[in-house]
C-alpha positions in Angstrom: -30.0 -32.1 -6.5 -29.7 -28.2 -5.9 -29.9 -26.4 -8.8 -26.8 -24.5 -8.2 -24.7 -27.5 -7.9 -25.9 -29.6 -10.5 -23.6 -30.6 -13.6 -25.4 -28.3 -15.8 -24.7 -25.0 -13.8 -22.0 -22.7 -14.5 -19.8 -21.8 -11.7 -18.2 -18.3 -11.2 -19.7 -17.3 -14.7 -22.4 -14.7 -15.4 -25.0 -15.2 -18.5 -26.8 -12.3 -19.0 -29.8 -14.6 -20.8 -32.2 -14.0 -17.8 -31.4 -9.9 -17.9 -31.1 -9.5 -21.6 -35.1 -10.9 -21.8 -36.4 -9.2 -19.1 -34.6 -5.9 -20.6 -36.0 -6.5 -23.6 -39.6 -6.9 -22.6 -39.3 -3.8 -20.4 -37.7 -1.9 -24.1 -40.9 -3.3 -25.5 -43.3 -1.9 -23.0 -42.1 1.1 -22.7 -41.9 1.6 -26.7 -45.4 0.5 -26.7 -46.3 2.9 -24.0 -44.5 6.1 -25.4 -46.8 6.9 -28.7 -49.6 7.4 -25.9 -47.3 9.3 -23.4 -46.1 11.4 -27.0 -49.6 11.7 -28.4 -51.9 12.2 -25.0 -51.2 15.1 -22.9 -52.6 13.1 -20.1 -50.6 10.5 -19.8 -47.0 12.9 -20.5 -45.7 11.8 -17.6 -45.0 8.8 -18.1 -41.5 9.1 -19.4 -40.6 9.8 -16.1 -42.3 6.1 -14.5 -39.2 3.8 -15.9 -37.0 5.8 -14.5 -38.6 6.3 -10.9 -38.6 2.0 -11.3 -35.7 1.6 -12.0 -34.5 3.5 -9.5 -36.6 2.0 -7.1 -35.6 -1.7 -7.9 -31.8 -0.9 -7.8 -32.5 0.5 -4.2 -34.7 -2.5 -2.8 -31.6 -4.4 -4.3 -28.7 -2.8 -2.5 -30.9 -2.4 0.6 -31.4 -6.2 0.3 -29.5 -8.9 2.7 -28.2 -11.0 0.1 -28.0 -13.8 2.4 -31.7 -14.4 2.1 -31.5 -15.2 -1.4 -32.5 -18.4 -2.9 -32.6 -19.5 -6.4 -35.5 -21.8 -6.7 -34.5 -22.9 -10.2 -35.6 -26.4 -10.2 -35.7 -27.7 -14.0 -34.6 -30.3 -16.0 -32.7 -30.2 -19.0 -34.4 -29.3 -21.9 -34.2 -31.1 -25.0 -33.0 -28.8 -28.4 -36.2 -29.3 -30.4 -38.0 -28.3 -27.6 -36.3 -25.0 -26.7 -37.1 -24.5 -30.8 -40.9 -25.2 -30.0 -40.6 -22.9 -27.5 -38.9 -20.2 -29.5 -41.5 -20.3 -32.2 -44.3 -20.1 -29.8 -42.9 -17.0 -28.1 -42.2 -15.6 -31.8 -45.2 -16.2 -32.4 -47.0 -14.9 -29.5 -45.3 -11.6 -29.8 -45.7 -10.9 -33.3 -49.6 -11.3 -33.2 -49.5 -8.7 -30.2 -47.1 -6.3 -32.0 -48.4 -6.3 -34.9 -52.1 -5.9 -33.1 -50.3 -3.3 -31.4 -49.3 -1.4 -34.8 -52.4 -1.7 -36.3 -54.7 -0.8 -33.4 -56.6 -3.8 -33.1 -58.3 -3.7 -29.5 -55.4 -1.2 -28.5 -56.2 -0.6 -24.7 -56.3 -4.7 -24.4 -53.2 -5.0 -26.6 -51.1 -2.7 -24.6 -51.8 -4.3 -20.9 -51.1 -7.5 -22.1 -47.9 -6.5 -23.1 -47.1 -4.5 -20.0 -48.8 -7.2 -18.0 -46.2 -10.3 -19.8 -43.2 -8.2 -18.7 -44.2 -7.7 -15.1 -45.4 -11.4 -14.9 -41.6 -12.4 -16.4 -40.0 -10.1 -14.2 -41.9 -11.8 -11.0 -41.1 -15.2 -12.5 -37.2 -14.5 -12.9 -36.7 -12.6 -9.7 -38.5 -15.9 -7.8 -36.1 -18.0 -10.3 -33.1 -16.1 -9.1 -33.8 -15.1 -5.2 -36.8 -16.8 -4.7 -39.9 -15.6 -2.5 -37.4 -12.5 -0.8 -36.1 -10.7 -4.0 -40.2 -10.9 -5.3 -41.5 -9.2 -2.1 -38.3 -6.7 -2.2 -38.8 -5.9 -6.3 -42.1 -5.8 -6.1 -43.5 -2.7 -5.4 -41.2 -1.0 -8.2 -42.3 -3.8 -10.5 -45.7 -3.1 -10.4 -45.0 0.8 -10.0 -44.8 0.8 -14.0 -48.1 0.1 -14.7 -49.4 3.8 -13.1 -48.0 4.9 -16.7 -50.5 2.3 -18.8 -53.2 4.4 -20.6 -56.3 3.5 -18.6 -58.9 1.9 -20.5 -62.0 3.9 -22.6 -64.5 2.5 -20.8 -62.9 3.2 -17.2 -61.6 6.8 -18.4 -64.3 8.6 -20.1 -67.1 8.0 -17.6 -64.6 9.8 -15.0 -63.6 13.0 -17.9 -67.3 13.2 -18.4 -68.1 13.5 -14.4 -65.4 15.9 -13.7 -66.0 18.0 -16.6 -69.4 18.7 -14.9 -68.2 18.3 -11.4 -65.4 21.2 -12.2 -67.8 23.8 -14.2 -70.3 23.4 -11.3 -67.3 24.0 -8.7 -66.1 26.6 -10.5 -69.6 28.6 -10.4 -70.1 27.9 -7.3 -66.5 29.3 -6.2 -66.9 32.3 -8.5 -70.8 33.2 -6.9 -68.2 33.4 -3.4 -66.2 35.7 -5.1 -69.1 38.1 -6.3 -68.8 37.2 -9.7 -71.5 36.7 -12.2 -71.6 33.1 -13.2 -73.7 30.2 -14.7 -72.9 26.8 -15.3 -73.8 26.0 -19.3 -73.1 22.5 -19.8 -69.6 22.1 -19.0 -69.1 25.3 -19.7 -69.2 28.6 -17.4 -71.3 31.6 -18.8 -69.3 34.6 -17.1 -70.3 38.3 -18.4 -67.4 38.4 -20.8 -68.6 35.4 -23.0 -67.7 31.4 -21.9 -64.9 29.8 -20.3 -65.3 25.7 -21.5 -63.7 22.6 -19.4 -62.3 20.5 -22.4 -60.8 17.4 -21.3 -57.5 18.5 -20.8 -58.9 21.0 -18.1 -61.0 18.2 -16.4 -58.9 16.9 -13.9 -58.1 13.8 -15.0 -54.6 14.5 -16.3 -54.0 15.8 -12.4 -55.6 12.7 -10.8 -53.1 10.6 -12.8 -50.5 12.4 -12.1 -51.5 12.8 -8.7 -51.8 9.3 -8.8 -48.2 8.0 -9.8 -46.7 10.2 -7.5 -48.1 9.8 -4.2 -47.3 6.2 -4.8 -43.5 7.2 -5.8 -43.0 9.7 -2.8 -44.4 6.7 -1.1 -41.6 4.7 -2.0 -39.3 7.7 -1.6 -39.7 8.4 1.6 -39.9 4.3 3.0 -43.5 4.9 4.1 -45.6 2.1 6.2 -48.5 0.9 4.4 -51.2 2.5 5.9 -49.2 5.9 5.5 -48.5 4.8 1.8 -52.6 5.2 1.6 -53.4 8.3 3.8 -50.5 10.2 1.3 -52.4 8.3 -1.9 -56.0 9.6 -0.8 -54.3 13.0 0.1 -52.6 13.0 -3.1 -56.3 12.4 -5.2 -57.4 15.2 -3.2 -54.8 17.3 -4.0 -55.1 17.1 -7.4 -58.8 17.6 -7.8 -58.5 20.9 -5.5 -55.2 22.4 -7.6 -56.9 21.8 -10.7 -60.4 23.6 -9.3 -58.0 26.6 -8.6 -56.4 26.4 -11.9 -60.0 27.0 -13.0 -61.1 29.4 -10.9 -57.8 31.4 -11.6 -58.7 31.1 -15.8 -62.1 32.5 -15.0 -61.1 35.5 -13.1 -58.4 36.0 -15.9 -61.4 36.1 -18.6 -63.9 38.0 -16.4 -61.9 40.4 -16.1 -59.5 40.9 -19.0 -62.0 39.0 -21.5 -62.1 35.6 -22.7 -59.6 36.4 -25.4 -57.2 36.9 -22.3 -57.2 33.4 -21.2 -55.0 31.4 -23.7 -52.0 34.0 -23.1 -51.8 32.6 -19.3 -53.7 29.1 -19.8 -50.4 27.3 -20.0 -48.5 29.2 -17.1 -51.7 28.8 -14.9 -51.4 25.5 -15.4 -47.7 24.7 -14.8 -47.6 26.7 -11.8 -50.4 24.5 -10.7 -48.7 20.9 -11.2 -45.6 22.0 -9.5 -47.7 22.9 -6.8 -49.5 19.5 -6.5 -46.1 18.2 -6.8 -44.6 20.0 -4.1 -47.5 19.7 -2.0 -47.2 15.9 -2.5 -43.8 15.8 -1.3 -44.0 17.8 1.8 -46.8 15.9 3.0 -45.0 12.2 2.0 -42.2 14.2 4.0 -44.0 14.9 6.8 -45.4 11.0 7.1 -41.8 9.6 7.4 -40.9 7.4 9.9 -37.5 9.6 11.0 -36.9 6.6 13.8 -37.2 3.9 10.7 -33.6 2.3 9.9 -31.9 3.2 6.4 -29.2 1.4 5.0 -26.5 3.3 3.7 -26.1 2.6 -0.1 -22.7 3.6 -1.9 -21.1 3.4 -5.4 -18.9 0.8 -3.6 -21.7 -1.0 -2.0 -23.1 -1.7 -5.9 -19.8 -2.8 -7.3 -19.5 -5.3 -4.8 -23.2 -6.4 -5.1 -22.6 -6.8 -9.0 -19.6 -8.2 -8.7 -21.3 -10.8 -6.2 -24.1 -11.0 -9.1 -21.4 -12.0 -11.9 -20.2 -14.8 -9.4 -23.7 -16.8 -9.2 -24.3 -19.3 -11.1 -26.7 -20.0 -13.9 -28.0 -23.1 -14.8 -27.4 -23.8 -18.2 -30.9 -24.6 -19.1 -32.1 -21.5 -17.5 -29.7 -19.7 -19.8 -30.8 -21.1 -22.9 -34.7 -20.8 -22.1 -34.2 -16.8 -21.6 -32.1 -16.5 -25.0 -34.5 -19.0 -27.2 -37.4 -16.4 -25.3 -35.0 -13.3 -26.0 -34.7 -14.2 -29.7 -38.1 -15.1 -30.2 -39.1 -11.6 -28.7 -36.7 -9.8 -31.2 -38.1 -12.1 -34.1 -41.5 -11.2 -33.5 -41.6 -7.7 -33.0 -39.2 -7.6 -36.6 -41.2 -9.4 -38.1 -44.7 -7.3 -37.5 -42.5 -4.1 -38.3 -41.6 -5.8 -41.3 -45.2 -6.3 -42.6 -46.2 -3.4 -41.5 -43.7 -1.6 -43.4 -44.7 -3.9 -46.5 -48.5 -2.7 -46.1 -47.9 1.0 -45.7 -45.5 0.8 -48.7 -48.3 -0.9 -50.7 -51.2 0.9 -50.1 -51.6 4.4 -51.8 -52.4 6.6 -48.4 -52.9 10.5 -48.6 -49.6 12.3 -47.2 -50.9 15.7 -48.1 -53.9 17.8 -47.3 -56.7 18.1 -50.0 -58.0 21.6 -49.2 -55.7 24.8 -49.1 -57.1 28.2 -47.7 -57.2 31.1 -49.8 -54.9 33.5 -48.2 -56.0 36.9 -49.4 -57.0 40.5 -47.2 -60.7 39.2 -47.0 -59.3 35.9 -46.0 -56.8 36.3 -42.8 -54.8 33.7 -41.2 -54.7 33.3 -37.4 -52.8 31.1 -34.7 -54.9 28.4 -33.5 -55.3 28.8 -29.4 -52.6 26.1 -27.7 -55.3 24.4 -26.0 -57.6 23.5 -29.4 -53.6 22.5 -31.4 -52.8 20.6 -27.9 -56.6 18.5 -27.7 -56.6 17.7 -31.3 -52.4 17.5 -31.8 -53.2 17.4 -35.8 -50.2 17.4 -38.5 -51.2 20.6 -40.1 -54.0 23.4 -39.1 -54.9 26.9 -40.3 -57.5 29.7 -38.3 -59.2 31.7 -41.1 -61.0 34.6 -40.3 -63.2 35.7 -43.3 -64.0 39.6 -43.1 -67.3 40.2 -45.5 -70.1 42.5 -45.5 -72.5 39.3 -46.7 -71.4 37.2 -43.5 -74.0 38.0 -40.3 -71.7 40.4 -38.2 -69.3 40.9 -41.4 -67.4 38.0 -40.3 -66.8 34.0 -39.6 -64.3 32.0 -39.3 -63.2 28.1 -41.0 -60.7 25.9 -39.4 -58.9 23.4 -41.6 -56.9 20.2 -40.3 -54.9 17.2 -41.4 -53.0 14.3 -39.9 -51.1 12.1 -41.6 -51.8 8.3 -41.4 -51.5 7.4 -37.8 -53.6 4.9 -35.6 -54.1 8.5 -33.1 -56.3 9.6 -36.4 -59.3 7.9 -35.4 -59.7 10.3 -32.0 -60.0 13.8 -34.4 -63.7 11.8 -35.3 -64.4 12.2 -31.5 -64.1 16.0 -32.0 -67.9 16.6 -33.9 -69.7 19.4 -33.7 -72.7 17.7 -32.2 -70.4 16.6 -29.7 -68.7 19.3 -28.8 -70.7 22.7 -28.6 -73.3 21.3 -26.1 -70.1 21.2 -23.9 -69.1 25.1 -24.4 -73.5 26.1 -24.1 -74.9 25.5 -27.4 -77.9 23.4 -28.3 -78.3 21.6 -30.7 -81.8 22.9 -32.9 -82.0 19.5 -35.0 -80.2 16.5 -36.6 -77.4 17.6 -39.0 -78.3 18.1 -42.3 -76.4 16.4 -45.2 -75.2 19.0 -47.9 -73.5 18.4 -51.1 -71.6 20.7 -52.9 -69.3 21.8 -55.3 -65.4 23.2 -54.8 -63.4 23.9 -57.5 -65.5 21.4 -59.8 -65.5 19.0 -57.2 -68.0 17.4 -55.6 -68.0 17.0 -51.9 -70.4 15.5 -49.0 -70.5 17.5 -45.7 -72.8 17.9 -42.8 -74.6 20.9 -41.3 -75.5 21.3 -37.7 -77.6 23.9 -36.5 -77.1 25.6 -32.6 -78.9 27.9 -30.3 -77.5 29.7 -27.0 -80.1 32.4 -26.1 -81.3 34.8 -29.0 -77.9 33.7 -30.7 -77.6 31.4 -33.6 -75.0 29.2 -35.0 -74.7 27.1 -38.0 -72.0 25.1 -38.5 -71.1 23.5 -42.0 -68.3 20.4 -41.3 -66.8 17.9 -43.3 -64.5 14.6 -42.6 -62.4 12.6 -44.8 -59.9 9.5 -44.5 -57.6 9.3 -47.0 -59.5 11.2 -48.9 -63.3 9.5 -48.3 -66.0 11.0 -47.1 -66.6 9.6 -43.4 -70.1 8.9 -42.8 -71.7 10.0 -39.4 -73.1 6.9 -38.3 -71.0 6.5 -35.2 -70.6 7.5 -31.4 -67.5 9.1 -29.7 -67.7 5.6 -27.4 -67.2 3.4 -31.2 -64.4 6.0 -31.6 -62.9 5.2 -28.7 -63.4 1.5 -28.6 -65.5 1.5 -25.9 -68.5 0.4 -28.3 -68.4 -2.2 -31.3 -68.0 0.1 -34.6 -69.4 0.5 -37.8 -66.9 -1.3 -40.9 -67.7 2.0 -42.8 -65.3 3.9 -40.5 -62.3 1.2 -41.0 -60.7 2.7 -37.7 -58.6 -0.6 -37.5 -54.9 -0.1 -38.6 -53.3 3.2 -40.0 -52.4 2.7 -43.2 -54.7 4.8 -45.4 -55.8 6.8 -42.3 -55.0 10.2 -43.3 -57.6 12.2 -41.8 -58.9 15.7 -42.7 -61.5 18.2 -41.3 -63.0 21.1 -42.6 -64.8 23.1 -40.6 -67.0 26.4 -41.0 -69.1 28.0 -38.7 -71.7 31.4 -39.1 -73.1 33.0 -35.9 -76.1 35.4 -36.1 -78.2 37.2 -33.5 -82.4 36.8 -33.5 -82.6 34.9 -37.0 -80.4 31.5 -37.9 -78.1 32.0 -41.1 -79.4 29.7 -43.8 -77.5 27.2 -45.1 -76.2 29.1 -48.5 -74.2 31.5 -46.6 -72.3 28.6 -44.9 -71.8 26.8 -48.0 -70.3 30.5 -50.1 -68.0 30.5 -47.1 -66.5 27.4 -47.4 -66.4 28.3 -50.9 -64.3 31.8 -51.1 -62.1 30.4 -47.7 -60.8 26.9 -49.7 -59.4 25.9 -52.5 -59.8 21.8 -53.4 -57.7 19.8 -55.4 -57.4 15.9 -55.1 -54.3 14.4 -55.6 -54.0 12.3 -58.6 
């Protein structure tokens, strides 16, 4: 017997089981999604994904000829102590990959399963509702969601490492047509004025993703065919990659000739100007691959009441009611219950809320803003720029940097951020392994490292020091463990965030002809901090 006219359907009543779960799942994927679209400037634009989705959906839907639906509900009955099997299971399901979710356990696989279990629930409830037509209609917006999923470390960094080189050697190259001095140093370029480095936010790679999602929206937008759908994609990549290669070459010019000092006052606008022109660009072209001849239906306020109204009269088999509210519930159990534990475990341990180290503010010790780009790559709680003035200092001067975040799984990516990692990118190489140093603060003994740099006849020694919750971190790991690309070391206890506090001290010496010894970098950190543990 049809589904719809069985004695366990509901005639001329609407149950919103069906919509509350699939709500629900989409409030849980996009929660899970929105500390990475908060805490990575890569993926910010992701807030605006649901929204384009939903938007799409609700215009497949009115654009839809209802008469093609078909609900291919076909199941039995099920019994009570079943549906309470089933409830558990889901509970049980969700909690494990919520509370996986919290504490960062394999985050990247974590996050697509969940995003992954709401578009598989969506497809199976559309097919349960309108069968094979509503799926092909709903899916395209469906599946439009996932462009705003973090990709994972293993897919992601290879391609920041390649366009970091790919840009600086671009950029050269571009500035050599231009008649200006230039030399690629590492992913740096070496202009006259000093060097201009491609971090990872000036890669690309937040461009290409952006790029990404919306040639496939204005793709959708704008009705395109398939094979149009992929010219305006490939167009769109292309875009991107070029607008961010000007954006470059524009922050280059800006430090040749009004010094590198220059750049940060214009790095932001540079950059805005340049994503509303990838946008645009992206739209014009979508606009100038639509079909005009293609057929639109016309799609009214009126035209939705009637199709919800229409909704509210279909029937709902009572058993496919009670499925999606056992599944609802279970979903809202779990993810309580995770929070709740995790609240328990953060209350119980004793985690550092408060940085250890404090600069010593005086005239030979002044404070300075920390350039946007360094506060927007690292996004840290708390940071101070000191710039120590003193005739003992190579040059009469140095400067420390100082930074904290609070416990937070986003604490283990400030490890990524290493001196031996990082200066090779801006020109400087490395002159040996880092040296362990031990000394004393304020009767306190701490455990940092020293690394040692060369870029021509200049010289710089860096003295650097890491701490979770208040322990020294030992460097025995990779960026790629960091990132969870690579099995790491149980001495860095990445896993979770309670007790994740993480702070950074950081002090570096630059000298011409001869290297700075160690003892100078060690009196800087010295006179530029104070220390005092909590108790």
């Amino acid at each position: 017997m049809d589904a719809e006219r069985s004695p366990s359907s509901r005639p001329n009543a609407f149950s919103a089981g069906p919509y509350f779960l699939i709500l629900s799942l989409w409030a849980w994927a996009i929660w899970s999604c929105a500390e990475h679209w908060r805490g990575n400037p890569n993926y910010s634009y992701g807030w605006v994904v649901p929204l384009l989705a939903a938007g799409f959906a609700l215009r497949r839907y009115l654009e839809l000829d209802p008469t093609t639906l078909r609900s291919q509900v076909r199941l039995r009955p099920i019994s009570s102590w079943m549906l309470s099997i089933v409830g558990l299971f889901a509970a049980s399901l969700v909690f494990g990959l919520e509370y996986a979710r919290e504490q960062f356990w394999h985050q990247e696989i974590v996050l697509w399963t969940i995003c992954l279990l709401s578009v598989a629930s969506t497809i199976a409830v559309l097919w349960a509702r309108g069968g094979s037509p509503l799926v092909r209609a709903e899916l395209f917006p469906v599946l439009f969601f996932l462009t705003a999923v973090p990709w994972p470390p293993r897919l992601e960094q290879p391609i920041v490492s390649a366009l970091m080189r790919w840009v600086a050697e671009a950029t050269t190259e571009l500035l050599h047509w231009l008649g200006v001095v230039a030399q690629t140093s590492g992913a740096a370029i070496a202009l006259r004025s000093g060097l201009v480095g491609i971090s990872e936010a000036c890669s690309g790679v937040r461009s290409l993703q952006a790029g990404i999602m919306f040639g496939l929206a204005m793709g959708e937008w704008f009705l395109l065919r398939p094979s149009r759908r992929i010219i305006l994609l490939i167009v769109a990549i292309v875009l991107a990659l070029i607008t961010n290669l000007i954006r470059t070459v524009a922050l280059s010019l800006q430090a040749e000739w009004h010094g590198v000092s220059s750049v940060d006052s214009v790095h932001d606008f540079v950059g805005n100007v340049m994503i509303t022109a990838l946008v645009v660009a992206i739209w014009i072209i979508g606009k100038l691959l639509a079909d005009r001849s293609r057929a639109r239906s016309t799609i009214s306020f009126g035209n939705l009441r009637e199709r919800l109204r229409q909704l509210g009269r279909d029937s709902v088999p009572t058993h496919l009611q009670s499925m999606s509210s056992v599944l609802a519930i279970g979903l809202l159990v779990g993810i309580g219950a995770a929070q709740v534990l995790g609240a328990w475990g953060n209350a119980k341990d004793r985690a550092q809320t408060a940085p250890l180290f404090t600069a010593k503010i005086n005239d030979a010790n002044r404070l300075r803003s920390i350039p946007s780009e360094i506060w927007n790559e690292l996004r840290p709680s708390s940071g101070e720029d000191i710039h120590r003035q003193s005739a003992e200092l190579p040059g009469g001067a140095a400067d420390c940097f100082h930074f904290f975040w609070r416990p937070s799984p986003w604490n283990r990516f400030a490890l990524v951020h290493r001196p031996d990692v990082c200066m090779p990118g801006i020109g400087w190489a490395s002159t040996g392994p880092a040296e362990p140093i031990d000394l004393t603060v304020d009767g306190h003994g701490l455990s940092c490292h020293l690394f040692r740099f060369k870029r021509g006849n200049v010289y710089a020694l860096e003295l650097w020091g890491v701490w979770r919750n208040g322990e020294p971190v030992p460097l025995d790991y990779a960026p790629d463990q960091v990132l969870g690309a690579a099995p790491a070391p149980a001495s860095l206890h990445l896993e979770g965030k309670r007790r994740s506090a993480t702070e950074i001290v950081a002090c570096s010496v630059i000298a011409e002809k001869t290297p700075p010894t160690k003892e100078i970098a060690v009196a800087l950190l010295q006179s530029v901090f104070e220390y005092k543990p909590h108790e």
